[in-house]
FILOSE-700855 format. One record per residue (C-alpha): x, y, z. Coordinates in nm, 2 decimals, decimal comma. Example, Ala and Ser with C-alpha at 12.3 -4.5 7.8 and 13.67 -1.06 7.14 Angstrom:
2
<<1,23; -0,45; 0,78>>;
<<1,37; -0,11; 0,71>>;
END
This chain:
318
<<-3,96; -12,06; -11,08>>;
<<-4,33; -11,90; -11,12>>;
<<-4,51; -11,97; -10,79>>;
<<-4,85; -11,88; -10,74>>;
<<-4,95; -11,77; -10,38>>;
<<-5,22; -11,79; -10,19>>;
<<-5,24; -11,50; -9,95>>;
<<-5,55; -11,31; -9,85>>;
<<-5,39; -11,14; -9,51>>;
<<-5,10; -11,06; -9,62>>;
<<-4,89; -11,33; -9,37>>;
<<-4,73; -11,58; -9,56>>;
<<-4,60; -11,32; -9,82>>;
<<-4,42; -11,15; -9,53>>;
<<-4,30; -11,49; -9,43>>;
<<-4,18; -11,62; -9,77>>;
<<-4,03; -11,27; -9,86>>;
<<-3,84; -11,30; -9,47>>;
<<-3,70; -11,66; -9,59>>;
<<-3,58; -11,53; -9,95>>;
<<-3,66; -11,18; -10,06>>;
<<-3,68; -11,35; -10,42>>;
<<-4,01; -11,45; -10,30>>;
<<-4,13; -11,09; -10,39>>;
<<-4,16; -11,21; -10,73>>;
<<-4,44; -11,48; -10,71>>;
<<-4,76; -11,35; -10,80>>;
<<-4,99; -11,33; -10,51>>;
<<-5,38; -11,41; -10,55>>;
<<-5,66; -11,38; -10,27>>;
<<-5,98; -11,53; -10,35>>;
<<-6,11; -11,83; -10,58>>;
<<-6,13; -11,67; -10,91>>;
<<-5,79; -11,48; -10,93>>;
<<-5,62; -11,81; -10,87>>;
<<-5,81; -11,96; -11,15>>;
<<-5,76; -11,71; -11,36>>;
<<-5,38; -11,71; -11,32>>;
<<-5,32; -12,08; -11,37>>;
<<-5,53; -12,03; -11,69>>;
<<-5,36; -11,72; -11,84>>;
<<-5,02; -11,77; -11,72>>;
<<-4,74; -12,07; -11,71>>;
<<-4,68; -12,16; -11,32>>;
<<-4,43; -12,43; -11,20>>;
<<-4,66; -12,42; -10,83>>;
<<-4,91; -12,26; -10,58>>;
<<-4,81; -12,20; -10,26>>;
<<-5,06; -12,19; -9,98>>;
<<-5,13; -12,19; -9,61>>;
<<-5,33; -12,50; -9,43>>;
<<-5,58; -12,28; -9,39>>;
<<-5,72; -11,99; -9,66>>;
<<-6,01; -11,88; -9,51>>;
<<-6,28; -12,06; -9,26>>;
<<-6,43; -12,26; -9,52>>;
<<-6,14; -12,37; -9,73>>;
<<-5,88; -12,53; -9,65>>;
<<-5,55; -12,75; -9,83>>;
<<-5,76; -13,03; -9,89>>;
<<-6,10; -12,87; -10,07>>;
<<-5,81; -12,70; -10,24>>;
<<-5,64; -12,96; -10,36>>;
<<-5,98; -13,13; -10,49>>;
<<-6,14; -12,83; -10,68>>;
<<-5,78; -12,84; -10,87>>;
<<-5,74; -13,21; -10,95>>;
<<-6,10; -13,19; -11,03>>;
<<-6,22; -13,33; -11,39>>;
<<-6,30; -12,96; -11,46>>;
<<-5,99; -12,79; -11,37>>;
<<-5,71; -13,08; -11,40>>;
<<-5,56; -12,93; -11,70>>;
<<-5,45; -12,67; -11,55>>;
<<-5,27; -12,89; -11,20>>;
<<-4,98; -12,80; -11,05>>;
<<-4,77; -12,91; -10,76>>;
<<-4,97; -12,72; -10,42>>;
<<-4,68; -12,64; -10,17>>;
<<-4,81; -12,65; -9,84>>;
<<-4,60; -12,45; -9,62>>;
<<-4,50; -12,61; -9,30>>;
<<-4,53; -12,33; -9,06>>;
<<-4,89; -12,25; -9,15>>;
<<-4,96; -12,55; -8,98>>;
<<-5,06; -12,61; -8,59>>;
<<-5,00; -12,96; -8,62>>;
<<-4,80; -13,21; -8,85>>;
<<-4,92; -13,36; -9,17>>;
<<-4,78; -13,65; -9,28>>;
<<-4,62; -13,75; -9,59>>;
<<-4,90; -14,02; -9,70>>;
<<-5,17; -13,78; -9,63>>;
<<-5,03; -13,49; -9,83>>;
<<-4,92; -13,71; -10,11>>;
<<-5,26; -13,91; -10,18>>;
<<-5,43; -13,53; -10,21>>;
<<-5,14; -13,38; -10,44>>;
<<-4,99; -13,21; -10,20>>;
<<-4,54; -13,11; -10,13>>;
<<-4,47; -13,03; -9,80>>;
<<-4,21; -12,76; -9,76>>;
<<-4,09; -12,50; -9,51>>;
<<-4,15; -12,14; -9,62>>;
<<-3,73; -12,11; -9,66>>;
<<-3,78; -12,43; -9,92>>;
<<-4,02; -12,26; -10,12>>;
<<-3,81; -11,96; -10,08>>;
<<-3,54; -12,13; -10,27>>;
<<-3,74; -12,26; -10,54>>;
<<-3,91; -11,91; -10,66>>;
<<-3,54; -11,82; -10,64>>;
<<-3,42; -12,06; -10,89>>;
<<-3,32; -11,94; -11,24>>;
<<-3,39; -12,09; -11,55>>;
<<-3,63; -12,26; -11,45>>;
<<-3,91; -12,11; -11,66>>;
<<-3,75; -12,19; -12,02>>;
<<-3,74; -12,53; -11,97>>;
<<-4,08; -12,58; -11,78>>;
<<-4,26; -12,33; -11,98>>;
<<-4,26; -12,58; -12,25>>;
<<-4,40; -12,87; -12,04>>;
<<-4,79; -12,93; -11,96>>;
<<-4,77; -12,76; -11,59>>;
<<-4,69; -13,04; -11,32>>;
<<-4,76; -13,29; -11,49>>;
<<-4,41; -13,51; -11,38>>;
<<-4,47; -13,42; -11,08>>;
<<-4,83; -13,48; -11,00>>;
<<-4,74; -13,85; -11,16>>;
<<-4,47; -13,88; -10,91>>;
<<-4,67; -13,75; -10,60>>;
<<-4,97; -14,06; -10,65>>;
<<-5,06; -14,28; -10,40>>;
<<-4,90; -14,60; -10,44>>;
<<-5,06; -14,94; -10,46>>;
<<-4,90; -15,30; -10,41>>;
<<-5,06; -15,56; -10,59>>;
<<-4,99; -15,89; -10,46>>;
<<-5,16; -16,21; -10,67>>;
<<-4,98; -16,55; -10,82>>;
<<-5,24; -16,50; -11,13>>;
<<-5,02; -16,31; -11,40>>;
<<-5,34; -16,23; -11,60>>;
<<-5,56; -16,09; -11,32>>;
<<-5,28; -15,93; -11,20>>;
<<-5,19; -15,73; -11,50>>;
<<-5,59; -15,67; -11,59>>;
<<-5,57; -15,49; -11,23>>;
<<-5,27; -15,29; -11,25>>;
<<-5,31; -15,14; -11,58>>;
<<-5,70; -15,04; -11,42>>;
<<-5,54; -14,90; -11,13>>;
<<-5,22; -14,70; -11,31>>;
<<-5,43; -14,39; -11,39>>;
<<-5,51; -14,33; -11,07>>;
<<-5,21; -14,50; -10,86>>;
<<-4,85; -14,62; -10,94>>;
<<-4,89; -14,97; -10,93>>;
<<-4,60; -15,25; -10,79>>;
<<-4,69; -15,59; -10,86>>;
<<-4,56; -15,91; -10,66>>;
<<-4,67; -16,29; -10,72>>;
<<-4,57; -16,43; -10,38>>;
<<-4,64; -16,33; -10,04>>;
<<-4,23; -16,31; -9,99>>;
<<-4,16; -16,13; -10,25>>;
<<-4,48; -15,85; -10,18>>;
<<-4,36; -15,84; -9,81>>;
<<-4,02; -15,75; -9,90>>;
<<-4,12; -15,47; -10,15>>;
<<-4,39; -15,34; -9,92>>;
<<-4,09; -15,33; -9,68>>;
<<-3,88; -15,15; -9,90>>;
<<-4,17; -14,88; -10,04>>;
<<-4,41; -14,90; -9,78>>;
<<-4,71; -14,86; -10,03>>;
<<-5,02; -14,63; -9,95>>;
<<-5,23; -14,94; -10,00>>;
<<-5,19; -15,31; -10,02>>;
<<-5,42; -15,53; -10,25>>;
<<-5,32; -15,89; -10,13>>;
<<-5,46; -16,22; -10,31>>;
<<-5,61; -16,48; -9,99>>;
<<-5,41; -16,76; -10,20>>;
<<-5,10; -16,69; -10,25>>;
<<-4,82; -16,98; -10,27>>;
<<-4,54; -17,05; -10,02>>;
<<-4,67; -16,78; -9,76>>;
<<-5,03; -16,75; -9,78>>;
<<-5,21; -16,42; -9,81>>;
<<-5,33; -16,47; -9,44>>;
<<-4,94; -16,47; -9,31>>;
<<-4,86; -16,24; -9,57>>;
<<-5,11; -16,00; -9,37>>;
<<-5,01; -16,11; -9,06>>;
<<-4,65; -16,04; -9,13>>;
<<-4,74; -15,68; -9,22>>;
<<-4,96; -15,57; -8,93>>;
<<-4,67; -15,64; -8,70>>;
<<-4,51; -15,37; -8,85>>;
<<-4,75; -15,11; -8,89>>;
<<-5,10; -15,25; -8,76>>;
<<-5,27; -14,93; -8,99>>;
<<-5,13; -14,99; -9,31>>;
<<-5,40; -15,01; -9,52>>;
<<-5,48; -15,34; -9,70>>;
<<-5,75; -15,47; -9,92>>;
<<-5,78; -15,85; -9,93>>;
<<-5,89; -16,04; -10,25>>;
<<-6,10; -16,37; -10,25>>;
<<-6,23; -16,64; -10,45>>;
<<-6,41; -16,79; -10,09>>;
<<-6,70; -16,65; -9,96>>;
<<-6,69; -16,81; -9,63>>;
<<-6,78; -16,62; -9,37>>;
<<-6,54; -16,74; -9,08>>;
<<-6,26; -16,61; -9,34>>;
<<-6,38; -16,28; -9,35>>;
<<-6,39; -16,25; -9,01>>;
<<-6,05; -16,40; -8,95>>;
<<-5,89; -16,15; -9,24>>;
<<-6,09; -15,84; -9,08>>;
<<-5,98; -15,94; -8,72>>;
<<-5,67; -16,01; -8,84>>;
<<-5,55; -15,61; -8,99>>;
<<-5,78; -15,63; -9,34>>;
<<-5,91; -15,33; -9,37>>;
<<-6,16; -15,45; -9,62>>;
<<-6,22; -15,73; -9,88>>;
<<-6,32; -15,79; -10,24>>;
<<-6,47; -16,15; -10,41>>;
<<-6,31; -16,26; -10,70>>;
<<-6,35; -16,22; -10,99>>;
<<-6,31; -15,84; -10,89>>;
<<-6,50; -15,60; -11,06>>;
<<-6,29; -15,28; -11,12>>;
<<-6,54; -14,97; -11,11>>;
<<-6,59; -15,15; -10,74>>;
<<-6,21; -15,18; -10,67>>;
<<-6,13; -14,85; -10,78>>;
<<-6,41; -14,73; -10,52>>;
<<-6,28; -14,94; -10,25>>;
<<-5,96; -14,82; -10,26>>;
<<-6,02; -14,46; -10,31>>;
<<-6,23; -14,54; -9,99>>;
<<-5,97; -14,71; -9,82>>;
<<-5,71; -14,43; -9,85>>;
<<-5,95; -14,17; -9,69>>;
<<-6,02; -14,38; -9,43>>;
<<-5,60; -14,48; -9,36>>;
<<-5,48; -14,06; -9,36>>;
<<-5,78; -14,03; -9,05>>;
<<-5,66; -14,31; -8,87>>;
<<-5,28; -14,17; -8,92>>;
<<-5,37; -13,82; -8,90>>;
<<-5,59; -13,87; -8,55>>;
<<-5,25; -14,10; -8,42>>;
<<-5,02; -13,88; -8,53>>;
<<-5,26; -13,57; -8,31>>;
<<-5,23; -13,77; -8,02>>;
<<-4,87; -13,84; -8,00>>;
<<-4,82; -13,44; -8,06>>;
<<-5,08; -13,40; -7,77>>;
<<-4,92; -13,59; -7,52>>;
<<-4,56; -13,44; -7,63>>;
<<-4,70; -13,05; -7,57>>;
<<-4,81; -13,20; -7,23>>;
<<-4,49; -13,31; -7,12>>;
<<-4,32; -13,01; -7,22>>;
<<-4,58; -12,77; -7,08>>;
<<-4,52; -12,97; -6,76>>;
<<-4,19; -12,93; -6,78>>;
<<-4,17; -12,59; -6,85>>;
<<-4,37; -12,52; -6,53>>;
<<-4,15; -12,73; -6,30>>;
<<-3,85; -12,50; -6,43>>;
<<-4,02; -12,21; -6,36>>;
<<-4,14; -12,28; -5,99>>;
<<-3,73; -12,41; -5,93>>;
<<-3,64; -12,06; -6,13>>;
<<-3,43; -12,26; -6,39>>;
<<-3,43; -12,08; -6,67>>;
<<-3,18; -12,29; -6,94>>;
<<-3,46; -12,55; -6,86>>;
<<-3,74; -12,34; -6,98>>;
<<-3,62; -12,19; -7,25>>;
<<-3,53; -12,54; -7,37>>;
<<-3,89; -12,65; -7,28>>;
<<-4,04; -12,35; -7,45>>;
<<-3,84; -12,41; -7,79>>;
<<-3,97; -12,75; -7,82>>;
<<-4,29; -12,61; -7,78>>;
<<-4,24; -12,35; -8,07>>;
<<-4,15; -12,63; -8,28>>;
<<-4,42; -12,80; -8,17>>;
<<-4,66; -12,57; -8,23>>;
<<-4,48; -12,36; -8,52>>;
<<-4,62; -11,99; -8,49>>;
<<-4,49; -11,74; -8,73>>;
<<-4,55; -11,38; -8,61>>;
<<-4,56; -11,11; -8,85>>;
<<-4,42; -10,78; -8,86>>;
<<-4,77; -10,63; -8,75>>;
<<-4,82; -10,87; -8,53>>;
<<-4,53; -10,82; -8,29>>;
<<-4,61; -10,42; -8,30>>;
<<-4,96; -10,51; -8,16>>;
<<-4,77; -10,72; -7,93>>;
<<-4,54; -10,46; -7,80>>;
<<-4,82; -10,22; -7,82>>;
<<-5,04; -10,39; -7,55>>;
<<-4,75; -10,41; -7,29>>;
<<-4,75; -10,21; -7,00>>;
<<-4,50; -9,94; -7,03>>;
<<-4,20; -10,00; -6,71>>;
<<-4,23; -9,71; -6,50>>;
END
């Protein structure tokens, strides 16, 4: 498979080519231009890349400048290796910006893989798989022809499910757990206020966007009160809908991204306390257990140089 990587240090080469030494055949690039000029001269099935490339770029400007108008022709999958991290990204966030997670061993695997470039080559680069990493929307409205006049607006952008009850939307969202829920106020059987209901008290951030022909205030308050994380009058006007949601789905990956850094913050805690308790009572099985959940916690990988500065600096034993 022809991987592009992004490497300006040196690291994650070292750390790929550790994983699967066929990882010595992806074509490494270190700045801006080389990478563009690759993915215009050459065929490539995917770039892999750190969180970080330098201080002022990072996964996601990365992922914009390539999915930009100017340079979408030229998209492919961005593999964002795991242990270039310091702190979990989830799924929905990395999907919404065209983004695969992998570890450095996946991606290992998949430069490895033979054949691969004679039946790719022929393809437009990524383009199955950029369709099958967008953010997915549930449509949920009992009017067949407003619904349909939506979801084809919103399919070049999103993969679109469609529902006409609140049941039958609950049960798919349950099933798919969308990125983004567009849910009509009137809805028959269970109305679009239950229907909302029903959802924040499984996830009270899943993102939805309520639709209304009534522009009463008290309802607006109830729906926002209530989990909505915005609203739109009918009839809906689409260059507005399609700014909402975009909206929307930046908003949601904060609000995940800042819960999911909290729960990592208070899990490092407890294992940081714990690994001092089993070093004042000289347990040692404890702490080494304490400091491996921290590792993966925290996933570090050191480099060959690095761990010779390392050894360098210590104290020689007399």
């Amino acid at each position: 498979m022809n991987m592009l990587v992004i490497d300006r240090n040196g690291s994650l080469s070292r750390l790929l080519k550790l994983r699967n030494p066929s990882a010595a055949n992806a074509v490494v690039v270190e700045t801006i231009d080389e990478l563009i000029v690759q993915l215009k001269t050459g065929v490539f099935h995917g770039i892999a890349a750190p969180y970080w490339w330098d201080e002022d770029i990072d996964i996601w400007r990365l992922s914009r400048l390539l999915n930009s108008e100017q340079f979408s022709r030229y998209a492919v999958p961005i593999y964002l290796v795991k242990e270039t991290c310091s702190f979990d990204v989830l799924e929905p966030f990395a999907t919404a910006h065209n983004i695969i997670l992998r570890t450095a061993n996946a991606i290992g695997k998949l430069i490895h893989r033979s054949g691969c470039d004679d039946t790719m080559a022929e393809q437009e680069p990524g383009k199955d798989k950029l369709e099958a990493m967008k953010s997915t929307v549930l449509l949920v409205d009992d009017d067949k022809n407003m619904a349909e006049i939506l979801s084809l607006a919103l399919q070049s952008t999103y993969v679109v499910d469609v529902a006409y009850t609140g049941e039958e939307g609950f049960e798919l969202w349950r099933k798919k757990r969308h990125h983004l829920i567009l849910l009509d106020y009137m809805l028959p059987g269970i109305n679009g206020d239950r229907t909302l209901d029903s959802i924040m008290q499984i996830d009270m951030h899943q993102p939805v966007i309520m639709l209304t022909g009534e522009h009463r205030e008290e309802l607006i308050i109830a729906m926002m009160l209530n989990g909505a994380s915005d609203y739109l009058y009918k009839p809906v006007i689409i260059p507005t809908l399609l700014k909402r949601c975009k909206s929307v789905l930046a908003k949601s990956q904060l609000i995940y991204q800042n819960q999911d850094f909290d729960t990592k913050n208070a899990r490092i805690s407890n294992q940081v306390m714990a690994l001092e308790e089993a070093i004042v009572q000289s347990d040692f099985l404890q702490a080494r257990k304490a400091l491996k959940t921290l590792k993966d916690l925290l996933p570090i990988c050191y480099s060959e140089d690095d761990q010779i500065a390392y050894l360098a600096q210590q104290p020689v034993a007399s």
